[in-house]
N, C-alpha and C positions, 0 to 999 in steps of 0.2 A: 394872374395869368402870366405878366413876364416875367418874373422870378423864374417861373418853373418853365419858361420858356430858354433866361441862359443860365437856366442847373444845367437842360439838356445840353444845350451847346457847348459849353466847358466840359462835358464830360464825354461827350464825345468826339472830342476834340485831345482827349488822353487818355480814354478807356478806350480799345480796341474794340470795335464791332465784329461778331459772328464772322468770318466768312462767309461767302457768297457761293454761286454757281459761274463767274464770271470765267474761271478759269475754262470749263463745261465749251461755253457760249464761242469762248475765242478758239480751241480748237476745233469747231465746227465750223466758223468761218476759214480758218485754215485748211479743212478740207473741201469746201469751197475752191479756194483759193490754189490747190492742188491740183483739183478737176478739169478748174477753168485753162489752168498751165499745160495739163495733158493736151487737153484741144488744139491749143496753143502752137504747141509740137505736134501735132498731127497727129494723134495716136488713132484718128479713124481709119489711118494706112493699112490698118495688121488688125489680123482676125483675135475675135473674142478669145477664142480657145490661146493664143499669145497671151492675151492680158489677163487673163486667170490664172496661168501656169506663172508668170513674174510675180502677182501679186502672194498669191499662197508660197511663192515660194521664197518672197521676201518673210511673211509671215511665218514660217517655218524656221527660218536663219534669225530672227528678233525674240522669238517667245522658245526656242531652243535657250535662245543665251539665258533668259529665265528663268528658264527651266533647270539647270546647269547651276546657277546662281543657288537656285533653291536647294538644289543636292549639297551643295556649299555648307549651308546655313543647318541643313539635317544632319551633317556630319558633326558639328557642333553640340545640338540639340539632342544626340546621340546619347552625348556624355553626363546630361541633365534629365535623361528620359522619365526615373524614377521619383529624382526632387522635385521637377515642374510637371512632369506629365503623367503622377503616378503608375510608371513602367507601360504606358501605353505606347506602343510605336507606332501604329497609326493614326493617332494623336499627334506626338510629337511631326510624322511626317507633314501631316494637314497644315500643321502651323507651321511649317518651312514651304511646303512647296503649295501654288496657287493651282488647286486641284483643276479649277475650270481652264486656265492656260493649260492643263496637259492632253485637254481635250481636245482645246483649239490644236495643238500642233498633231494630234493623229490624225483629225480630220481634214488638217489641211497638207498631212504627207501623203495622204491617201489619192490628195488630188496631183501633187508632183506627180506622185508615178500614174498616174493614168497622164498623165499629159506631158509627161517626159522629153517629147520627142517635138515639141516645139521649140523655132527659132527664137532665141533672145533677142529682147528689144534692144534698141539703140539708147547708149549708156544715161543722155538725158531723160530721158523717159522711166527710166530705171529708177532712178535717184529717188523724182518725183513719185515715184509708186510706192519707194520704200517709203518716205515720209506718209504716205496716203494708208499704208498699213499700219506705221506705227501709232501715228494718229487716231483710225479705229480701234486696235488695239487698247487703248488707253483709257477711252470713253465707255468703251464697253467691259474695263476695270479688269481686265487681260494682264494687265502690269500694275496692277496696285500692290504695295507692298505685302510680306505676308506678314502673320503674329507673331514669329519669332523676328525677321527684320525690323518691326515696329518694340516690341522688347528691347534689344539687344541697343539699338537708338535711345530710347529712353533712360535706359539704365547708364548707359555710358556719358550721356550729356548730362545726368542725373537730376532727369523730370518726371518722375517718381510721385505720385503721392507719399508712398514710404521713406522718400529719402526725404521731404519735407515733414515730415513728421518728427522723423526721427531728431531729427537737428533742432526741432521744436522743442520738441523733449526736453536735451541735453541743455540747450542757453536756458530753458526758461524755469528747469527744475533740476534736473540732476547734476550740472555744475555746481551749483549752490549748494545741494545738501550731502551729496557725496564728499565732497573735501573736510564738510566739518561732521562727518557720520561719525568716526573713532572718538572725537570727545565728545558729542554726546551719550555716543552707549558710558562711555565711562565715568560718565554723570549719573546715568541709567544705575550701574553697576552699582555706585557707593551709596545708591538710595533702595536697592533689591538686592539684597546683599551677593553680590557679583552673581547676578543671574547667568550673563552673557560673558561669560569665563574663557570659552572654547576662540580657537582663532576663527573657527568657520563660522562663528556664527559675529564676526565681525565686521558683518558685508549685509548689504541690502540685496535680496532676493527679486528678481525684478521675472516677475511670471507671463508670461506670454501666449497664451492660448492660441493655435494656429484658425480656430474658429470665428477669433478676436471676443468672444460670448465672455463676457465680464460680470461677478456679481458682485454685490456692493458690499456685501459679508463673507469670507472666506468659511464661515461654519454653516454658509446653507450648504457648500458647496461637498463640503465632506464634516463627515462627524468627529472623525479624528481628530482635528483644526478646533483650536480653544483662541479666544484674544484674549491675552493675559492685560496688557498692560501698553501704553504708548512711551515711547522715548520723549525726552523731552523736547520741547518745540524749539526750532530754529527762525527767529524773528529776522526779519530785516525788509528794507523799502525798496519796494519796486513796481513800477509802473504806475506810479500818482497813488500806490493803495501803501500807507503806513503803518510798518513793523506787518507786515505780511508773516503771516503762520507756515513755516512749513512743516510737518510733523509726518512721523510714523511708526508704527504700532508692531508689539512684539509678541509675537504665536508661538503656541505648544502644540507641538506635533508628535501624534502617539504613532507607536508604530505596530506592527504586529502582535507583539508580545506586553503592550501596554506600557513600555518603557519611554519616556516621554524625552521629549528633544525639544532646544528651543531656537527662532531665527527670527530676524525681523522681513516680511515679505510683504510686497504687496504686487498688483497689477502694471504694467505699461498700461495707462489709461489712455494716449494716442489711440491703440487699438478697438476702442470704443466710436471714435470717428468711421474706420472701418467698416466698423459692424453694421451703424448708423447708414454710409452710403450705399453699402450693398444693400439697405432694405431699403430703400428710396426711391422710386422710379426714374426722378428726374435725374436721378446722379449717374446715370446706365455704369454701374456697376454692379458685375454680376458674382455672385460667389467664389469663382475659380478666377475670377481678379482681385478677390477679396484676401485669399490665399496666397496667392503668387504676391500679392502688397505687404503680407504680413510677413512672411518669410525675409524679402527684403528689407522689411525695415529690420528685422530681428540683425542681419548683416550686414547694414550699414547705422545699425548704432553699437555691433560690436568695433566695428573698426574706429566710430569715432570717439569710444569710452578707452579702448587700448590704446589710441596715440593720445591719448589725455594723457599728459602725470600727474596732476592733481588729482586724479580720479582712480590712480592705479591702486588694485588690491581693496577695492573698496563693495564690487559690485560683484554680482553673476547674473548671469542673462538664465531664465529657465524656460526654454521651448520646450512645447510636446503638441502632439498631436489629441486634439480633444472630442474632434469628429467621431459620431455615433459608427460602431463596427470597425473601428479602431484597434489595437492591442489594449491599447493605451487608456482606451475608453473602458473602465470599470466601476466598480462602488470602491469610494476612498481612493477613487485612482492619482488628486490630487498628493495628498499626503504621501502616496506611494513615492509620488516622483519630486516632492520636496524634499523627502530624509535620502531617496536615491542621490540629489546634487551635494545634501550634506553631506553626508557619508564618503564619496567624491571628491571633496572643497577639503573634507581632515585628510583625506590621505593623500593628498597633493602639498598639502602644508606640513604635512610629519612628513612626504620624501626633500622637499625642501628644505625644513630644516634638519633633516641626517645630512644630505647632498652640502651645506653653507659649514656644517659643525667637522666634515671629514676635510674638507679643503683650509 
């Protein structure tokens, strides 16, 4: 029993607890503490119909600015209507602006103008009411951020599950085998007699399904898709586990007319984490954070494979969209969009090399 009495203690004593409601609890004693201040000042002096007209119409002037803020945030989210919010605009709006704050200020401009025409309080009373509005306001989750504010936050502190992912990736696997991928194809090559010849096909294919839906065979997935053969493994120690295997396997991709193409590709398997917490209950992650997570990490491990040089000209990122009712989504539709990147990958390296050979 004490062992397990200072596990707990040590550990909560450096693991963070939950938050609470204490935040809840303390502005409600501060409107308390507002109330009892009005008294204080005399606000029994002056008719109801006064103290309604300051307070709406503090309320009016606080959740305007809001509101205002949110039109901010939509002009923004404008420009991303189609990537995040598949070209819905009243979507995109919902997550900028806090629909229930646009209620609150109709209904409480409704009451300015009907009561217009009362005297303003005296400026300390005033104060105190605007606190006493914003206060409600708060509790009653009137000013809680919205989902692109809470976005736009994360992303840029970058608290991200994807940007944690991604960076996982990269230290704990693709550092490592990307830099030594060129000589092993060409270990590959002297023992199949130079299978992997082409320049494009001198890059690891790294596949990204926006669905994150992962299978552990590339030839359930389409018939086109053959595993020919693995490149040779890349040994080495890491993390207490000795000569650690890293390996990966090299595919025939037929195309329309049966003329076969070869690449070595495989999964971001990060994205399987994804998949995992979107079906989870505890993890409240819902699909369309599952999507918006994947997309992100697709762009925060392009950028941190392009400022690699070790890693440069080694790699291509392959997103597509894999969701049923898709373009995208067909029979062979993988294959389709694999020889799509090769095809791609050669003709960017034959204008490269004309563009290096003319200079």
């Amino acid at each position: 029993m004490t062992p397990t009495i200072r596990n707990n203690f040590e550990t909560s004593s450096i693991i963070p607890q939950p938050r609470g409601n204490r935040a809840g609890k303390t502005a409600f004693f501060c409107i308390l503490a507002c109330t009892l201040l009005l008294y204080l000042f005399g606000i029994g002096n002056y008719t109801r119909s006064q103290i309604a007209y300051t307070m709406v119409f503090h309320c009016v002037i606080a959740q305007s600015w809001h509101f205002m803020v949110g039109l901010c945030e939509f002009s923004e989210e404008l420009t991303h209507v189609h990537s995040r919010y598949n070209g819905d605009y009243l979507k995109a709006f919902q997550a900028s602006v806090n629909t229930r704050n646009t209620f609150l200020i109709t209904l409480t401009a409704i009451f300015c103008y009907i009561l217009y025409k009362e005297e303003p309080l005296p400026g300390m009373i005033q104060v105190v009411l605007l606190f006493l509005c914003n206060f409600l306001c708060w509790c009653f989750g009137f000013q809680d951020p919205t989902q692109a504010a809470i976005s736009q936050i994360t992303e840029k502190k970058k608290l991200n599950v994807a940007h944690g992912l991604a960076w996982s990736y990269y230290v704990g696997y693709l550092k490592f085998i990307l830099p030594v991928l060129k000589s092993l194809i060409k270990k590959f090559n002297e023992e199949n007699n130079n299978l992997l010849r082409s320049p494009e096909t001198l890059k690891l294919y790294i596949l990204m399904p926006l669905s994150c839906k992962i299978y552990n065979d590339l030839e359930e997935v389409d018939n086109n898709i053959t595993y020919i053969k693995e490149i040779p493994p890349f040994y080495m120690d890491r993390a207490g586990i000795k000569a650690r295997i890293f390996k990966n396997n090299v595919y025939r991709i037929l195309d329309e007319e049966h003329r076969p193409y070869y690449c070595i590709a495989e999964y971001a398997t990060p994205l399987v984490s994804l998949y995992e917490m979107s079906d989870t209950a505890s993890a409240a992650f819902s699909k369309q954070d599952r999507i918006e997570q994947a997309k992100l990490f697709y762009s925060t491990l392009k950028d941190i494979l392009e400022s690699s040089l070790e890693c440069h000209n080694t790699f291509r990122l392959v997103i597509y969209d894999d969701c049923p009712g898709t373009e995208e989504f067909q029979e062979n539709y993988l294959s389709h969009i694999i020889l799509k990147h090769l095809k791609q990958q050669h003709s960017e390296e034959y204008d490269l090399e004309f563009r290096t050979l003319r200079s």
